[in-house]
C-alpha positions in Angstrom: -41.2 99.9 -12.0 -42.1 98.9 -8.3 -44.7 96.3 -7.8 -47.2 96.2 -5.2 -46.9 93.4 -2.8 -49.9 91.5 -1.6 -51.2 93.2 1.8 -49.0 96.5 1.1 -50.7 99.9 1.4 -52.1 101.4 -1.8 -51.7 105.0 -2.3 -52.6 106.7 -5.4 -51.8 110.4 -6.3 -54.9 111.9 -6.2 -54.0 113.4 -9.8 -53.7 109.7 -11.5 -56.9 108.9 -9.7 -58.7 112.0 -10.9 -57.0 110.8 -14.6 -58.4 107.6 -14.5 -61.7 108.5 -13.7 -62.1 110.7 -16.7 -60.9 108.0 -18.8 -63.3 105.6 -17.8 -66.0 108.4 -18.0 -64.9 109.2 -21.8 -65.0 105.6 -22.9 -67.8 104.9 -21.5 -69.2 108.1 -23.5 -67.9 107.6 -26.7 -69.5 103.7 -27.0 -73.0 105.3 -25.7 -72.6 108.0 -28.7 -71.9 105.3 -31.2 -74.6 103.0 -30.0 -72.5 100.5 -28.8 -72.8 100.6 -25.0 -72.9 96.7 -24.6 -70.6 94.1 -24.4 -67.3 93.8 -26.6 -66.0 90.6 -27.1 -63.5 91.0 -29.9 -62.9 92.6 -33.0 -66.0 92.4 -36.0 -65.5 90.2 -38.7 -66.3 91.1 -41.9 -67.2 88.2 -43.4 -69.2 86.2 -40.3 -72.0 87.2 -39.2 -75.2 86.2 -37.2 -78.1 84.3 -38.4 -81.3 83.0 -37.2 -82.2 79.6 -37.9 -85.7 80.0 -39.4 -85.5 76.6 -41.8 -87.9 74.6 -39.2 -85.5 72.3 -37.7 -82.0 72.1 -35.6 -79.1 72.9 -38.5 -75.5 71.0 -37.8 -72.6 73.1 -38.0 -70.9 73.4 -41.7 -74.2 72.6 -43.1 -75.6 76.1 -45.3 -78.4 77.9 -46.0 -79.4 80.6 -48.0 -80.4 83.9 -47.1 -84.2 85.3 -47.3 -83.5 89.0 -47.0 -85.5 89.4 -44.0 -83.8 91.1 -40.5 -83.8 88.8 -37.1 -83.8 92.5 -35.6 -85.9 95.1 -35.8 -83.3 97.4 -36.0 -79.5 97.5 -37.8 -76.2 98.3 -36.2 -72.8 96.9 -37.3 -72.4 95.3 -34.7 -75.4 93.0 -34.9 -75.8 92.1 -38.6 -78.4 89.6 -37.7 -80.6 87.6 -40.7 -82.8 85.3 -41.2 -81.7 81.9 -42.8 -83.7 79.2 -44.2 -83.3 75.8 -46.9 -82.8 77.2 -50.4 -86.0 77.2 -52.1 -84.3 77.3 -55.5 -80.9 77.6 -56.9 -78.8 80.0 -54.6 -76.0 82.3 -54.6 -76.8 84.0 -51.9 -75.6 81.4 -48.8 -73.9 81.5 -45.7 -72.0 78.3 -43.7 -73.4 77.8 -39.9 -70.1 77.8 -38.0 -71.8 76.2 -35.3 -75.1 74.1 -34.8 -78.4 76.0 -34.0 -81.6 74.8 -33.3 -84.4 76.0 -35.1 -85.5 79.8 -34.2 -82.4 80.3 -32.7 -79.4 82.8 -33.5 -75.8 81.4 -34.2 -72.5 82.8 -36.2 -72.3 81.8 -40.2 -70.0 82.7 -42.4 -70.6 84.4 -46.2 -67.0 84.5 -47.5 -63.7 83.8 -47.4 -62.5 79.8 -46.3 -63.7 77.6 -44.1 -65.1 74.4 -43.8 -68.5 72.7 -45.3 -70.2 69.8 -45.9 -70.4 69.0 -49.5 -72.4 65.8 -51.1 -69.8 65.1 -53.2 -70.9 63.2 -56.7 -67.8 63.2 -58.3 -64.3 62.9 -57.2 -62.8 65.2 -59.8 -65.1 68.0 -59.2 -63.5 71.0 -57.9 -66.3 73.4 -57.6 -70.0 73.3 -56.1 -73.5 74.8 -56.0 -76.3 75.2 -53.7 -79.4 73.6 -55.2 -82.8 73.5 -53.9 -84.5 71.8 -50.7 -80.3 71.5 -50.2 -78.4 72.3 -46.7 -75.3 71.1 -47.8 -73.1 72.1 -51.0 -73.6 70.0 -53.7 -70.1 69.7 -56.2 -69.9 70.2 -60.0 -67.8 71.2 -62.4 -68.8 74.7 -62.2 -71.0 76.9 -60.3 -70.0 79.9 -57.1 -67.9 77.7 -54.4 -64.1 76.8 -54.8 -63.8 73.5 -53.3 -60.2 73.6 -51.9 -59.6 70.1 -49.7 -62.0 67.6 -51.1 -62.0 63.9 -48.8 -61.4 61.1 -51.1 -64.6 58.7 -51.9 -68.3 60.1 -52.9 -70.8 61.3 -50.4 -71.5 64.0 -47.8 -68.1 64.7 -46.7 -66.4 68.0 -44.6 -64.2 69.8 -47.5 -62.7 73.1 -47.4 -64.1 75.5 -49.6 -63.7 79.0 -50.8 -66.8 81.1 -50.4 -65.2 84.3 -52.5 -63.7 82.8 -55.7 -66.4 82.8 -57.7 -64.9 83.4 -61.1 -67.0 81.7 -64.1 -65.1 78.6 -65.2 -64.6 77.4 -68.8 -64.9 74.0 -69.5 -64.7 72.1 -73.0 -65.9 68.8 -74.3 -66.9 66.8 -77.8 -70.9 66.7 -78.3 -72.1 63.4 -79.3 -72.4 62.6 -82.4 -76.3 63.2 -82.4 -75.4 66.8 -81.7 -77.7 68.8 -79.0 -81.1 70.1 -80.5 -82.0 73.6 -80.4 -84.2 75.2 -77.6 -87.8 75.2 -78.4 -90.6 77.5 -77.2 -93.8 76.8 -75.6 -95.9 80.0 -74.6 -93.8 81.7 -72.1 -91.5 78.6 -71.7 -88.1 78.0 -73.3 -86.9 74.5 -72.8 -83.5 74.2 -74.1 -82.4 71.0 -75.5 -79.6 68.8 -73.8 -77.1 66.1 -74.4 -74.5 64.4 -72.4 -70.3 65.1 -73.1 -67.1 64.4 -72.6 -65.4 67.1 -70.4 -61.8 68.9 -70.8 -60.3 71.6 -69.5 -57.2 73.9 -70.2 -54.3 72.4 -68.3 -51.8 75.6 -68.5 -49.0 73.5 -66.8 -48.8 71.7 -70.8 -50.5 74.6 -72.5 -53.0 71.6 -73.7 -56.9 70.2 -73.3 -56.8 67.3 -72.1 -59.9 65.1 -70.8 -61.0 66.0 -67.3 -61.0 62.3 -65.1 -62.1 60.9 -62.2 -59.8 59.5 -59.5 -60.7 56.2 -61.2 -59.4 57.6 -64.3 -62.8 57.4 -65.7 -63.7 60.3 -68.2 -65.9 62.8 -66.7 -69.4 63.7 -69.1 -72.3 65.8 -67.8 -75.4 66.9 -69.4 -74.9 70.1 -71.5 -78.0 72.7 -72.1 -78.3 74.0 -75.4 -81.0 77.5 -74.8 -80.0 78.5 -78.5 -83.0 78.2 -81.4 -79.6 76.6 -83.2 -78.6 73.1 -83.2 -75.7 71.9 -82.7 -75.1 69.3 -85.4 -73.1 66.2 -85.5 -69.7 65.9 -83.0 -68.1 69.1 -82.2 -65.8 70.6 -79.7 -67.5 73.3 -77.8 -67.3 75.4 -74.9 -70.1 75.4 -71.8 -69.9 76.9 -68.6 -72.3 77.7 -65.5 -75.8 79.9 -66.2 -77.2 82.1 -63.5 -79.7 79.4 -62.7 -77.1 76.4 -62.1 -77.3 74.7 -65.6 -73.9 74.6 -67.5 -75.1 75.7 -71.2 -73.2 75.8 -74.0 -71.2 79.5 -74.6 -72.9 81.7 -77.7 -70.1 81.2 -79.9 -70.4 77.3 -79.8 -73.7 77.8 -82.4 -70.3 78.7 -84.4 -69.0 75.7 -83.4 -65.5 75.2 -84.2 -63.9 71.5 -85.1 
């Protein structure tokens, strides 16, 4: 192939002009027919996409918000998925992590799944998942609930932890009641209020095919406050299973009213 040297003459076959011109022309159609005549700047990522800050004040980058349903457009395209995200007014499953700051009213990229970075008030060193609980712009971490925390900082706190926004399997967790028990649910007009007490944790560790306490980095063993929203007690000290209800509250699993020793 012969390159053109600065200042030499330019001369184009008038066919390869002609050829380029109707390329240009047919490109230029085919993004007008699919509604996409503006600018391309790279390739659509599934899992980002735009919000607009609508929470009342500037946001930091990694911190998250939930999702209110509502358009920033009038209109939708795919390539401006653009909603509207504000402070989670309760409980929330539905979140996405600001990738960069925005200021209030304005638009910015978030991301909804997959991994990336977020700022998580940590309250336990040996939890491993997290929730987003209300009046909440940052994760909070548990032993349950819908986020994967993969790098966790060491110490307590608001720290920057990578997290994994699509694993959000139920997870099992075990522990001894105390020897009170938990008392049963009870019923007030429309109002269940289920009855609670604090355990000991464990888990399954499949690496010895064993339970075996869940601790802290300070080898402290981990409790946590269990719900009970069964009309059954749970009597004396037994070993039970809990996990994560829809509503963030880790409650005791059906077949511990059959509570096994």
């Amino acid at each position: 192939m012969v390159k053109v040297q600065p200042g030499s003459p330019w001369r184009v076959p008038a066919a390869a002009q002609q050829n380029a011109w109707d390329a240009a022309a047919e490109d230029y159609q085919r993004r007008e027919r699919s509604g996409g005549g503006g600018d391309r700047r790279g390739p659509i990522l599934s899992g980002v996409l735009r919000v607009k800050n609508v929470s009342g004040a500037d946001r930091r980058r990694y911190e998250v918000l939930s999702l209110d349903g509502d358009l920033a457009l009038d209109a939708v395209d795919r390539e401006n998925m653009w909603l509207e995200a504000t402070v989670a007014a309760a409980p929330q499953r539905l979140f996405v992590v600001l990738l960069e700051p925005i200021k209030s009213n304005n638009i910015g990229p978030a991301q909804i799944n997959g991994i990336c970075p977020a700022l998580v008030n940590v309250t336990n060193d040996a939890h491993r998942r997290a929730t987003l609980i209300a009046s909440e712009d940052r994760f909070t971490s548990n032993l349950t609930g819908p986020v994967q925390i993969l790098y966790l900082p060491s110490g307590t706190g608001e720290k920057t932890c990578i997290v994994n926004l699509s694993n959000r399997a139920a997870v099992k967790l075990y522990g001894f009641t105390p020897a009170g028990g938990i008392a049963a649910a009870t019923k007030s007009s429309d109002t269940i209020s289920p009855g609670s007490a604090s355990c000991d944790v464990w888990y399954y560790d499949h690496a010895t095919s064993d339970y075996v306490p869940l601790e802290d980095s300070g080898t402290t063993q981990v409790t946590e406050t269990v719900y009970n929203p069964f009309p059954t007690a749970i009597t004396g000290t037994r070993w039970i299973s809990f996990s994560e209800d829809d509503d963030g509250l880790i409650t005791i699993d059906a077949e511990a009213c059959e509570a096994f020793a």
